[in-house]
C-alpha positions as CSV (number, residue, x, y, z in Angstrom):
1,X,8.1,23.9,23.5
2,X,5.9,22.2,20.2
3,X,9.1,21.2,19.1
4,X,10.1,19.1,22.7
5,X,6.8,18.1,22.9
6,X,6.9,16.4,19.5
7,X,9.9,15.0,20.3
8,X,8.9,13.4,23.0
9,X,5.8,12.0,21.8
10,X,7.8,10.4,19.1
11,X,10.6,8.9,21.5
12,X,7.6,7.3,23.7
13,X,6.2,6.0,20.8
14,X,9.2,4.3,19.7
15,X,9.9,3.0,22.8
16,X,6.0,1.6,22.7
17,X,6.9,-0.1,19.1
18,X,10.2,-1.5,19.8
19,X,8.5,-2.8,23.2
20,X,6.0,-4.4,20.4
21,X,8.5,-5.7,18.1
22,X,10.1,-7.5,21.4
23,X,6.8,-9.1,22.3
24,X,6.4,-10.9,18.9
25,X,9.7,-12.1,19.6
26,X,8.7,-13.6,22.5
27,X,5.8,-15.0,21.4
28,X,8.2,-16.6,19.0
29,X,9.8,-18.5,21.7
30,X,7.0,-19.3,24.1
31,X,4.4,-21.5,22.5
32,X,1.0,-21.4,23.6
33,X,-0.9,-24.4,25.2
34,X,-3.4,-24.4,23.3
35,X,-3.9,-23.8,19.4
36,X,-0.9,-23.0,16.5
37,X,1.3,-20.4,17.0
38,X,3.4,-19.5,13.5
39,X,5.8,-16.5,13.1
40,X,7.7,-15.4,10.4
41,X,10.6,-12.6,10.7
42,X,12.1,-10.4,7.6
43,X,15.0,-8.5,7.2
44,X,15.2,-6.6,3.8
45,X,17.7,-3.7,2.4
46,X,16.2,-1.9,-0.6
47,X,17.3,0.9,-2.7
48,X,14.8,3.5,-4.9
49,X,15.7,6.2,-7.0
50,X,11.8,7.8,-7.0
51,X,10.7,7.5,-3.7
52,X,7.7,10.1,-2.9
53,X,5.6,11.0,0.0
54,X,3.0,12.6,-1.8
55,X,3.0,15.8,-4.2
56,X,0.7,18.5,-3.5
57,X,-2.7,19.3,-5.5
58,X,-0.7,21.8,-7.7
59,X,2.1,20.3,-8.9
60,X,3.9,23.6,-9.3
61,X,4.0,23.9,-5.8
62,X,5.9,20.4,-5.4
63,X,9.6,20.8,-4.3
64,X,9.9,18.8,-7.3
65,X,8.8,21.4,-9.5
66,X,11.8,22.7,-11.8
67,X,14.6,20.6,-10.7
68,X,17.3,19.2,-13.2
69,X,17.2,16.0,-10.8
70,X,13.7,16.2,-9.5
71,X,14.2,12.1,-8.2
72,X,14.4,11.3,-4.6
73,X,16.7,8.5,-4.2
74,X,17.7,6.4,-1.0
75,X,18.1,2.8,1.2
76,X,15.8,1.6,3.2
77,X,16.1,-1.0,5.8
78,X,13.1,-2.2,6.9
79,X,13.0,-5.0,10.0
80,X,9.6,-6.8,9.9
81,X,7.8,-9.4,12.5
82,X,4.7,-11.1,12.7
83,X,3.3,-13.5,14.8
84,X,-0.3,-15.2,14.0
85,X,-1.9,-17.6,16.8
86,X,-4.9,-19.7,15.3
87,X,-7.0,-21.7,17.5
88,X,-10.5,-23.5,17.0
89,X,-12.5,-24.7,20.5
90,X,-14.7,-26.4,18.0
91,X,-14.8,-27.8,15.0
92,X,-17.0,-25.1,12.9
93,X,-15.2,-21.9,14.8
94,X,-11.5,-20.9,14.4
95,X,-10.4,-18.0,15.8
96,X,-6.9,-16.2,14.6
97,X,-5.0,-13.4,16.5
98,X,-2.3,-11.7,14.8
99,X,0.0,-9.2,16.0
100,X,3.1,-7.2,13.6
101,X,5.5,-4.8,13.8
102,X,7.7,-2.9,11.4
103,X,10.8,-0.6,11.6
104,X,11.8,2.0,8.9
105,X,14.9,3.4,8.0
106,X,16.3,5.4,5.8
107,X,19.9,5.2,4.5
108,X,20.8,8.1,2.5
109,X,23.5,8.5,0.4
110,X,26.1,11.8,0.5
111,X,24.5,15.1,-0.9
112,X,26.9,17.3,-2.8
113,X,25.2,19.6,-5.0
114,X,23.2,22.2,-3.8
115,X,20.3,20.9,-6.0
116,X,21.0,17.4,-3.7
117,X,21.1,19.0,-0.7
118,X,17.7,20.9,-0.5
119,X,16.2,17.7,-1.5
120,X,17.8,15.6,1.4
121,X,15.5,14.9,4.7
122,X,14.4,11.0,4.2
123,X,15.5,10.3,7.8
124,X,12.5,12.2,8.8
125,X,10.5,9.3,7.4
126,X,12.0,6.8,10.0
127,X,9.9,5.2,12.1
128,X,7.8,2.5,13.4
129,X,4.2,0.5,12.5
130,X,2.5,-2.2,14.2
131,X,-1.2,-3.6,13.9
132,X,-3.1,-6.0,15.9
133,X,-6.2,-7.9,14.7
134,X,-8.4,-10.6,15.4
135,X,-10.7,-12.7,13.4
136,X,-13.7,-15.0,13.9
137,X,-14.4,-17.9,11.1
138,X,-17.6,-19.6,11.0
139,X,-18.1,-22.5,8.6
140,X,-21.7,-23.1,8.7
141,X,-21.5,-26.2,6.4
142,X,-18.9,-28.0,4.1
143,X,-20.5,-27.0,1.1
144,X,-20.8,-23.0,2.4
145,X,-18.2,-20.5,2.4
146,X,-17.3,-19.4,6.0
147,X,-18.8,-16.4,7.4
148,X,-16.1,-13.9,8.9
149,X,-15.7,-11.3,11.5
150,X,-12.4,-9.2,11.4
151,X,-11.2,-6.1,13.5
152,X,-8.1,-4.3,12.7
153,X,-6.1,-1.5,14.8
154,X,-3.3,-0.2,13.5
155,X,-0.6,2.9,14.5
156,X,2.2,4.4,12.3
157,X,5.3,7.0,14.1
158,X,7.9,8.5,11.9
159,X,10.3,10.9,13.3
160,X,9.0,13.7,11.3
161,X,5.4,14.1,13.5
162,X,3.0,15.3,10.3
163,X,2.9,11.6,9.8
164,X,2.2,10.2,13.0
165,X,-1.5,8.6,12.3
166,X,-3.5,6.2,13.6
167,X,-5.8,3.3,11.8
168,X,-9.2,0.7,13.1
169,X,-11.3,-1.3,10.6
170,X,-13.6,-3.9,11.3
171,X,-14.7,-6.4,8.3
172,X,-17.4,-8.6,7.3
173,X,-17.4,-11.3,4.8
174,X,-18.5,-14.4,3.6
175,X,-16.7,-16.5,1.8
176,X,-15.4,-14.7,-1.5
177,X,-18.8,-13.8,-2.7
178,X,-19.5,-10.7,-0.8
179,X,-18.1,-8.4,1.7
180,X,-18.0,-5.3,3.6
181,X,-15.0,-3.2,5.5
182,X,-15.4,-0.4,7.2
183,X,-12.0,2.0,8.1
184,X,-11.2,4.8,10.0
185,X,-7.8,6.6,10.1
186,X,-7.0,9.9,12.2
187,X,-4.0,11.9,12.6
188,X,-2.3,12.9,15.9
189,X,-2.8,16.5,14.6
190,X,-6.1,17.4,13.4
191,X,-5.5,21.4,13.7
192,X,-2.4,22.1,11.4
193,X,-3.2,23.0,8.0
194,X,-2.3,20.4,5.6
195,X,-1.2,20.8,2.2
196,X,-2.1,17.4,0.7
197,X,-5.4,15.1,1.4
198,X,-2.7,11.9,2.1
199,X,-2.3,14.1,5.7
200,X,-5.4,14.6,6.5
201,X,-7.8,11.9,8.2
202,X,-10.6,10.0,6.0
203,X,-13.2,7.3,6.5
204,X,-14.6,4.6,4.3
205,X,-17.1,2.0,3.5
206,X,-16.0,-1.1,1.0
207,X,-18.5,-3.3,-0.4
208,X,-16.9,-6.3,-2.2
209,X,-18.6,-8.7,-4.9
210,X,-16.6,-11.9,-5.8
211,X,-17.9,-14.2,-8.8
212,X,-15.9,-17.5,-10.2
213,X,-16.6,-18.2,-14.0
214,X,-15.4,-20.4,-16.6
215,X,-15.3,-19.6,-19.8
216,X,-12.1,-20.3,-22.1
217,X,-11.4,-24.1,-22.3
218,X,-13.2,-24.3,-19.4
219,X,-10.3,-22.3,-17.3
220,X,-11.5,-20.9,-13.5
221,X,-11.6,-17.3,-13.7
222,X,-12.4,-14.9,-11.1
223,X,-14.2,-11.6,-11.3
224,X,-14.2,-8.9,-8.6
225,X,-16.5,-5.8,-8.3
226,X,-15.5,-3.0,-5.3
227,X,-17.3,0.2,-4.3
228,X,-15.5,2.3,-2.1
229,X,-17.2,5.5,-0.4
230,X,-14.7,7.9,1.4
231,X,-14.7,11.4,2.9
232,X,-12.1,13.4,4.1
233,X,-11.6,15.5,7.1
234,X,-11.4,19.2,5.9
235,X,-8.0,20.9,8.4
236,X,-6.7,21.7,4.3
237,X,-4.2,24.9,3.7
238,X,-6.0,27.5,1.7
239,X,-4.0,26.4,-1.6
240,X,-6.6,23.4,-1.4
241,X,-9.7,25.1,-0.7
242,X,-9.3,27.1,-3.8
243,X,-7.1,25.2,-6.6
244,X,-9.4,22.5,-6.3
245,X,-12.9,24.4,-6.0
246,X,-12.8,22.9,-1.7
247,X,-14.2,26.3,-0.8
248,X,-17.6,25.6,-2.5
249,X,-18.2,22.3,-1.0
250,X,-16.5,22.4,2.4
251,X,-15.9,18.5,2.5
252,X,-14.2,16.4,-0.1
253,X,-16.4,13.0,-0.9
254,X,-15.1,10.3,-3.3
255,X,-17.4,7.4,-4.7
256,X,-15.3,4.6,-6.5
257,X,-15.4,1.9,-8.7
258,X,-13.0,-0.7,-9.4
259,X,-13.4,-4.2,-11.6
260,X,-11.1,-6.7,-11.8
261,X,-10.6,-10.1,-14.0
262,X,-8.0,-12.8,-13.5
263,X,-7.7,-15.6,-15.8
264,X,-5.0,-18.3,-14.8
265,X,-3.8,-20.6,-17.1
266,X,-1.8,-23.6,-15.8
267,X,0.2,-25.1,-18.2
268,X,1.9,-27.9,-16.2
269,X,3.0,-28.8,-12.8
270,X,5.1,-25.8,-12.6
271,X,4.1,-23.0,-15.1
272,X,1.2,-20.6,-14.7
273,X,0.2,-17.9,-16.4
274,X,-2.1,-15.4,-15.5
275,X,-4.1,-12.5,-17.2
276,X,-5.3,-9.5,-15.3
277,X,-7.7,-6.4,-16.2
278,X,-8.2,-3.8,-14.0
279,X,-10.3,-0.7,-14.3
280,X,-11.3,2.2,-12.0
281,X,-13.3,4.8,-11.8
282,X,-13.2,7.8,-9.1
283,X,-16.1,10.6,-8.9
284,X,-17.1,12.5,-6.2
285,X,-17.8,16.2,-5.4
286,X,-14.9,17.4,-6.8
287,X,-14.0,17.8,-10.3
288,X,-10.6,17.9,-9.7
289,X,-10.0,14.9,-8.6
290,X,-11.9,13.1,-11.0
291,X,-9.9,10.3,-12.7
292,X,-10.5,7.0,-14.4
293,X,-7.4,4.1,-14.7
294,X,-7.3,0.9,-17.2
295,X,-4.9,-1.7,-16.9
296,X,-3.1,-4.8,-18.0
297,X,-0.9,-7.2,-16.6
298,X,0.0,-10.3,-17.7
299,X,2.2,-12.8,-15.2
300,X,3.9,-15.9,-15.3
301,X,4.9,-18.2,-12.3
302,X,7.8,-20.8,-12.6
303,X,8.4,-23.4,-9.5
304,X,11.9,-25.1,-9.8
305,X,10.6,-27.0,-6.7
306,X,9.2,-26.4,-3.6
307,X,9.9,-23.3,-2.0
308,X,12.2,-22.1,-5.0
309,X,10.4,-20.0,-7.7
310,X,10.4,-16.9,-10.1
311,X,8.2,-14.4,-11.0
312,X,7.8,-12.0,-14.0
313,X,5.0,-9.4,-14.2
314,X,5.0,-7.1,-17.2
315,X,1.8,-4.4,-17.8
316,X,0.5,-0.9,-19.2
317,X,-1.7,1.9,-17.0
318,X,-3.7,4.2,-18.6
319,X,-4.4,7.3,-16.3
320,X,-6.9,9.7,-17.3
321,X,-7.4,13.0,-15.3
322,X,-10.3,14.6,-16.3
323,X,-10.2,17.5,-14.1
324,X,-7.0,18.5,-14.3
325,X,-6.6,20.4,-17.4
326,X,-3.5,21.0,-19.5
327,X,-1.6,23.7,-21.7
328,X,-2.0,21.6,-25.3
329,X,-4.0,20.7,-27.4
330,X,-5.7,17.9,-25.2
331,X,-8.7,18.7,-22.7
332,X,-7.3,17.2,-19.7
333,X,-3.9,15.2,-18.2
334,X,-3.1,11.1,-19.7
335,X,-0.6,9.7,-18.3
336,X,1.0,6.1,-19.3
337,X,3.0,3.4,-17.2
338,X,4.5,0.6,-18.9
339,X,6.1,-1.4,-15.6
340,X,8.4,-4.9,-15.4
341,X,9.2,-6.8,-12.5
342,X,11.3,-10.0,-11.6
343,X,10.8,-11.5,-8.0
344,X,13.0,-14.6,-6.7
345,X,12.3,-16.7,-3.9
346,X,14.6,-19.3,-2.9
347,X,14.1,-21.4,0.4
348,X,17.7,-22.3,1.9
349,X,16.2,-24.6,4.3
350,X,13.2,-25.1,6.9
351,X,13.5,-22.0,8.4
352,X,15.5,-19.4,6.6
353,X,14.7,-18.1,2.6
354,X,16.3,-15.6,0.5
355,X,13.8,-12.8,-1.7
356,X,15.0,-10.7,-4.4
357,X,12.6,-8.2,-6.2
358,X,13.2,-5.8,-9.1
359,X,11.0,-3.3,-10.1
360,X,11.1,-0.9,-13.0
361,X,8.6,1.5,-14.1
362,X,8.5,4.4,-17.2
363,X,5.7,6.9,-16.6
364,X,4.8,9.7,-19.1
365,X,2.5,12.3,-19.5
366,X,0.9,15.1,-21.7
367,X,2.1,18.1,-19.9
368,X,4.2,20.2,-21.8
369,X,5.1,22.7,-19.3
370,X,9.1,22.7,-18.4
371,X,8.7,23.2,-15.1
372,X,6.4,19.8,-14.7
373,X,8.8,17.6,-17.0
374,X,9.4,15.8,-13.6
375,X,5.9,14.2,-13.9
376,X,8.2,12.3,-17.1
377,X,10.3,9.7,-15.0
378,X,11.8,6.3,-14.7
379,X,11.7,4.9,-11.5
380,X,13.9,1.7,-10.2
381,X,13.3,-0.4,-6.9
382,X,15.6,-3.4,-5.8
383,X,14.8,-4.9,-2.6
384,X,16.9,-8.3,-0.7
385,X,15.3,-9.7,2.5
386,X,15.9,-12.9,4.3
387,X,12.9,-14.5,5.7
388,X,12.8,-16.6,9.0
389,X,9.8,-18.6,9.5
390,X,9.2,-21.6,12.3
């Protein structure tokens, strides 16, 4: 009966979505009297040879855990809308509406070894997203950022139920100097024990500082501090409460920090360059998952001409675990990602454009244990799309 139920639930849904997906369509065709109405409609085809879901706590207990070929690999075809309506009564207020929808699905190839076939299942992860939101701008004066008022709502279906989950956020900002978000996502079952905090619900507050600065030759930088507070709800399998001390705290609470610099550097009317630093900082009341991450990037923009480009983004992360300990000679679990990627965009004509993205990433780690040697991976993405726009 669970089983028919779920099914249900999930066909509904889908039929809800796809009803979604056909009203952005729509709203494509029929323009509205009064205000802009823009749309913009992708079809892409990707393949990735690491695609994850989320490992559990323990990486022993991952299904990944021992394998000769511990990569997930797959298509996906993904069908994306989006249709934004902007309107201003007066000339200080402009009000946007947005409403987009987006269909997953998994292509995956022929499993012939047994080893293949116990990992197969990505179909389960088909499935349907759409959000709405709204947003109020206020500019007060020309010489003032805007003030903003945002609201989000948001809901996600995939044929395998565990996933099925639910997002609203409401936002507060003005200008890029400061803001503040607040978000809110719950799961259509809060009883089941899960066995990973990605499928469980959470909460969070954001609180954003922006800062422009020049400093070499006089070049705009821009320099961005973000606080994040976020608990979790606590429906967790009993592997959780204990491997990650849970059981002594009853509620996991996570206080981060994050800082980021970018540093562009145009060198003519169609290079850029740009430097990026990133750091973060998690803490909270578990040990376990406290962590630290530094970062590098460096990226460089080429414009043939308009609407025809490339991009190239190379950088290092540094990923410190301190809580999670490890059987050397080190206190705790590094890992390091060197990652490369090349994205074209090439406009056809008014309405239609052609994307291709390729991603490649090397991660390696400290652990020494056999049986975790899948934490040691390279990982490839390739992704096509056509873009419509009006």
């Amino acid at each position: 009966m669970a089983s028919a139920r779920s099914t249900s639930s999930v066909g509904s849904l889908g039929r809800v979505t796809r009803s979604s997906l056909q009203f952005i369509i729509l709203l494509c065709i029929c323009r509205p009297i009064h205000g802009e109405l823009t749309y913009q409609i992708q079809e892409s085809l990707g393949y990735d040879d690491h695609i994850e879901f989320g490992l559990s706590v323990d990486p022993d207990t991952s299904p990944l855990a021992g394998r000769q070929d511990s990569q997930l690999s797959g298509f996906l075809n993904q069908l994306q809308s989006e249709a934004k309506w902007v309107y201003g009564p007066v000339k200080a207020l402009k009000s946007e509406l947005n409403l987009s929808g987006q269909r997953y699905h998994y292509l995956e190839p022929k499993q012939s070894s047994p080893d293949q076939k116990m990992k197969a299942g990505l179909t389960a992860f088909n499935g349907y997203a759409y959000q709405l939101s709204g947003r109020l701008d206020y500019q007060f004066s020309n010489r003032l950022p805007s003030l903003k008022l945002g609201y989000q709502l948001q809901r996600q279906n995939r044929v395998d139920a565990a996933y099925d989950q639910r997002w609203q956020g409401v936002e507060l900002s003005w200008g890029r100097i400061v803001s503040y978000r607040y978000k809110r996502n719950w799961f259509d079952d809060e009883i089941t024990k899960r066995k990973d905090f990605q499928l469980v619900g959470s909460q969070l507050h954001q609180l954003e500082c922006g800062l422009k600065l020049k400093l070499w030759f006089k070049k705009p930088a821009q320099l961005n501090y973000l606080l994040t507070l976020r608990d979790y709800q606590p429906n967790l399998s009993d592997l959780i409460w204990f491997a990650t001390g849970l059981s002594q705290v009853g509620r996991r609470f996570d206080r981060l920090h994050q800082l980021t610099w970018h540093q562009p550097w145009q060198l003519n009317d169609r290079l850029i360059l740009q430097t990026e630093v990133f750091y973060q900082r998690n803490q909270g009341n578990l040990s376990f998952y406290h962590f630290s991450i530094r970062q590098t990037n460096l990226l460089a923009f080429y414009l043939w001409q308009p609407g025809r480009s490339i991009q190239l983004t190379t950088g290092g992360r540094w990923l410190t675990q301190t809580g999670r300990k490890v059987e050397n000679e080190e206190d705790f679990r590094r890992d390091f990602q060197w990652q490369i990627e090349a994205e074209l965009r090439w406009r056809l004509n008014q309405k239609f454009s052609l994307i291709a993205d390729y991603r490649w990433i090397q991660n390696q780690t400290n652990e020494t244990v056999q049986r975790l040697s899948f934490l040691n991976y390279v990982h490839n993405q390739l992704q096509l799309a056509v873009v419509l726009v009006n």
